[in-house]
Backbone bond lengths (Angstrom), bond angles and torsions (degrees), N, CA, C in turn:
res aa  C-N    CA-C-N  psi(-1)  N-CA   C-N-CA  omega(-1)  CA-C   N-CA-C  phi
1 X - - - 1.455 - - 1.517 110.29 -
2 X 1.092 132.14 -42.38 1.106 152.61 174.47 1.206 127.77 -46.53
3 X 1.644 108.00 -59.66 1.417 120.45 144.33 1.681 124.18 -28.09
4 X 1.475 104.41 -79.36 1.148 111.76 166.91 1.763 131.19 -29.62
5 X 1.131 102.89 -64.53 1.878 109.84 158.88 1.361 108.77 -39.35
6 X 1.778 126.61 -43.36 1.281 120.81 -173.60 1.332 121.96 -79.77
7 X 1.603 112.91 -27.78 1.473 123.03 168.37 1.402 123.63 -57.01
8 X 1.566 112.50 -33.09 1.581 113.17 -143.40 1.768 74.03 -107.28
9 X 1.555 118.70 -22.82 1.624 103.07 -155.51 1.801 87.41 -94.70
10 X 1.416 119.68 6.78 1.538 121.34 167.98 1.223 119.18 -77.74
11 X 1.179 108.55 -19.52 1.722 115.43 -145.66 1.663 92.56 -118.33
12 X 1.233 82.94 120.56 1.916 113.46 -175.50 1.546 118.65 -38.99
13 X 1.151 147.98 119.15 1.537 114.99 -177.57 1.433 125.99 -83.80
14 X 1.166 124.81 141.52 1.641 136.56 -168.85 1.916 96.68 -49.89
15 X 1.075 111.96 106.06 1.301 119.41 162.18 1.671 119.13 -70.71
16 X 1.206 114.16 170.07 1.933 121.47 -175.72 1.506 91.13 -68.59
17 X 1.423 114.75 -62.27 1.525 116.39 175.80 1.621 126.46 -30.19
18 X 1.464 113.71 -59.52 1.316 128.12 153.24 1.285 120.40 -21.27
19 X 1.510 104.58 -69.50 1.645 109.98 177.77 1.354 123.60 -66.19
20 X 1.346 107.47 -32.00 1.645 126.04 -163.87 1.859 97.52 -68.21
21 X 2.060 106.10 -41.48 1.456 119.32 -173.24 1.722 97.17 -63.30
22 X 1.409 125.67 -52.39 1.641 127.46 -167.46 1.791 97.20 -67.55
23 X 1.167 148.77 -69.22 0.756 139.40 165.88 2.005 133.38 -32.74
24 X 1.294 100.29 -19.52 1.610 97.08 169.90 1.691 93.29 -92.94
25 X 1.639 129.44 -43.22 1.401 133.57 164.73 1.229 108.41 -23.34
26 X 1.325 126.19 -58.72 1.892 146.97 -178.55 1.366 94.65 -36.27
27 X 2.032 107.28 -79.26 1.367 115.31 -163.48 1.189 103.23 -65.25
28 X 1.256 162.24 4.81 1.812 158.38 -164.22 1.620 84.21 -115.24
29 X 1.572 121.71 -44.21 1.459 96.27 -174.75 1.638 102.95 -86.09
30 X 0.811 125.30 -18.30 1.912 124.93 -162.94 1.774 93.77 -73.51
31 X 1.373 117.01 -55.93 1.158 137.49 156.87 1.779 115.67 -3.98
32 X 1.832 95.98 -68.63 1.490 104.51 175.05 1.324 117.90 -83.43
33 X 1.374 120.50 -5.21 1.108 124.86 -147.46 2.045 100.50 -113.54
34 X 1.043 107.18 -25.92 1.609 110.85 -160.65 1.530 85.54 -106.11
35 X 1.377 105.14 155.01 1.754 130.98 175.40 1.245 109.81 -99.98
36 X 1.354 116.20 69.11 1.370 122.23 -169.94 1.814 105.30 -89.37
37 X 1.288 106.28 -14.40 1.607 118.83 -173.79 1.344 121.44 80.97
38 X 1.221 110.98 30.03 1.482 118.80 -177.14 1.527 116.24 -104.65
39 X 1.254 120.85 120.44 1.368 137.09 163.24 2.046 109.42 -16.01
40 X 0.879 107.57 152.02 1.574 107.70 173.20 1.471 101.99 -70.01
41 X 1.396 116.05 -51.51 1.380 106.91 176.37 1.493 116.94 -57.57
42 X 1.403 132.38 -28.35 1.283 117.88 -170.49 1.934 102.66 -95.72
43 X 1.378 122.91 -13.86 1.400 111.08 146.75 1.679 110.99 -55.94
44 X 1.405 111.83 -79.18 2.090 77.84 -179.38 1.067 115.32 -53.85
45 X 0.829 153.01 -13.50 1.578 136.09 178.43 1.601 113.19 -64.59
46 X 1.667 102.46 -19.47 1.587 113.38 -153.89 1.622 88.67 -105.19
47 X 1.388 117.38 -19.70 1.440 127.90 -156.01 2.111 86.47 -102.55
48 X 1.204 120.10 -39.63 1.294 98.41 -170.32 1.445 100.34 -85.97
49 X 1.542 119.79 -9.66 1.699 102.87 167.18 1.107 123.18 -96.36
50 X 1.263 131.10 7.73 1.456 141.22 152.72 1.687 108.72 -57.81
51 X 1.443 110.75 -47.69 1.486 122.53 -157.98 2.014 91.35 -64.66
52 X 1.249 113.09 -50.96 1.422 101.54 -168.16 2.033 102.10 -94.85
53 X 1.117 108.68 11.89 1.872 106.15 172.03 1.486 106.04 -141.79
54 X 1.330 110.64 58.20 1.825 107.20 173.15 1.823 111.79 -47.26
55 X 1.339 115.75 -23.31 1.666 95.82 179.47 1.576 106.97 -77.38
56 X 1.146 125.70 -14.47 1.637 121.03 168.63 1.762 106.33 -71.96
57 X 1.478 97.39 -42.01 1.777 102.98 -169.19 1.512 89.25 -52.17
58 X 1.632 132.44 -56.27 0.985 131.38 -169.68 1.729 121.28 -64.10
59 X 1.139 130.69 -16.48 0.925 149.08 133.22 1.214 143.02 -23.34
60 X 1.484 109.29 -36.14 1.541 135.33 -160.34 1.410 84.32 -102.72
61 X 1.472 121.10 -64.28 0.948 130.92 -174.53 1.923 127.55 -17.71
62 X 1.640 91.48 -61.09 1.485 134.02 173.94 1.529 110.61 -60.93
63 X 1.373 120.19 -37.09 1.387 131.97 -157.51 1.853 101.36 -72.00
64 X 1.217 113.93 112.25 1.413 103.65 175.30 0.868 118.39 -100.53
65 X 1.809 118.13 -39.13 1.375 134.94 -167.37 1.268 98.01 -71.04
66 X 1.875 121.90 120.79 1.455 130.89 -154.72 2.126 84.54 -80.52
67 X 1.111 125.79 -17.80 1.682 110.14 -163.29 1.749 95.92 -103.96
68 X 1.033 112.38 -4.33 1.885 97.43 174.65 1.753 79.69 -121.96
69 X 0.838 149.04 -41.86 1.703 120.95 170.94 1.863 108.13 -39.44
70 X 1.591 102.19 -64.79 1.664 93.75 -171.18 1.482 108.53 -67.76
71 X 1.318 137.73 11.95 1.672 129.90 162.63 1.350 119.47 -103.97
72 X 1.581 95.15 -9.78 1.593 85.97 -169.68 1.976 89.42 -115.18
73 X 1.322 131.67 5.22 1.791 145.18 101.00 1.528 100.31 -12.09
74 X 1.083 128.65 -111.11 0.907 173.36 61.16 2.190 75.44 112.12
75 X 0.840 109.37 -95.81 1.877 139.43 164.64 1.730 79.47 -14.51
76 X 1.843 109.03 -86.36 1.222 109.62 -152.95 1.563 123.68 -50.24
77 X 2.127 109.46 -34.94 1.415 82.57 174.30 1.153 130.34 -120.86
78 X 1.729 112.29 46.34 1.226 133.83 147.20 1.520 119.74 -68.03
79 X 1.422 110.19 -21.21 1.154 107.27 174.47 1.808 129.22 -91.22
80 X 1.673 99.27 12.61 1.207 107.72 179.06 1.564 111.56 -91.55
């Protein structure tokens, strides 16, 4: 038991930052990973506006429906 108390009271706690860092990780892999039909250049393009608007990165994330993901794509890197 003891042990246990010493393990869990070792182990750092997951900060907002932490989560906020795995979740832009998510969208950089979803990014390479989904057939959204976007040029390599318009993934970075999609990847360097994630870096300064993580609540969109998080967004992307969420987005399942493949025709309002690629418009609201579509939205984000018009706005670059």
């Amino acid at each position: 038991m003891t042990d246990a108390i010493l393990t869990s009271a070792s182990k750092p706690l997951e900060t907002s930052d932490d989560r906020a860092a795995g979740r832009r990780q998510m969208a950089v892999r979803l990014v390479q990973e989904r057939d959204d039909g976007l040029t390599v250049e318009d993934k970075a393009k999609l990847l360097m506006f994630f870096s300064s608007h993580p609540q969109d990165a998080d967004m992307y994330i969420e987005l399942n429906d493949e025709t309002l993901r690629k418009l609201m794509i579509d939205q984000w890197i018009a706005r670059l």
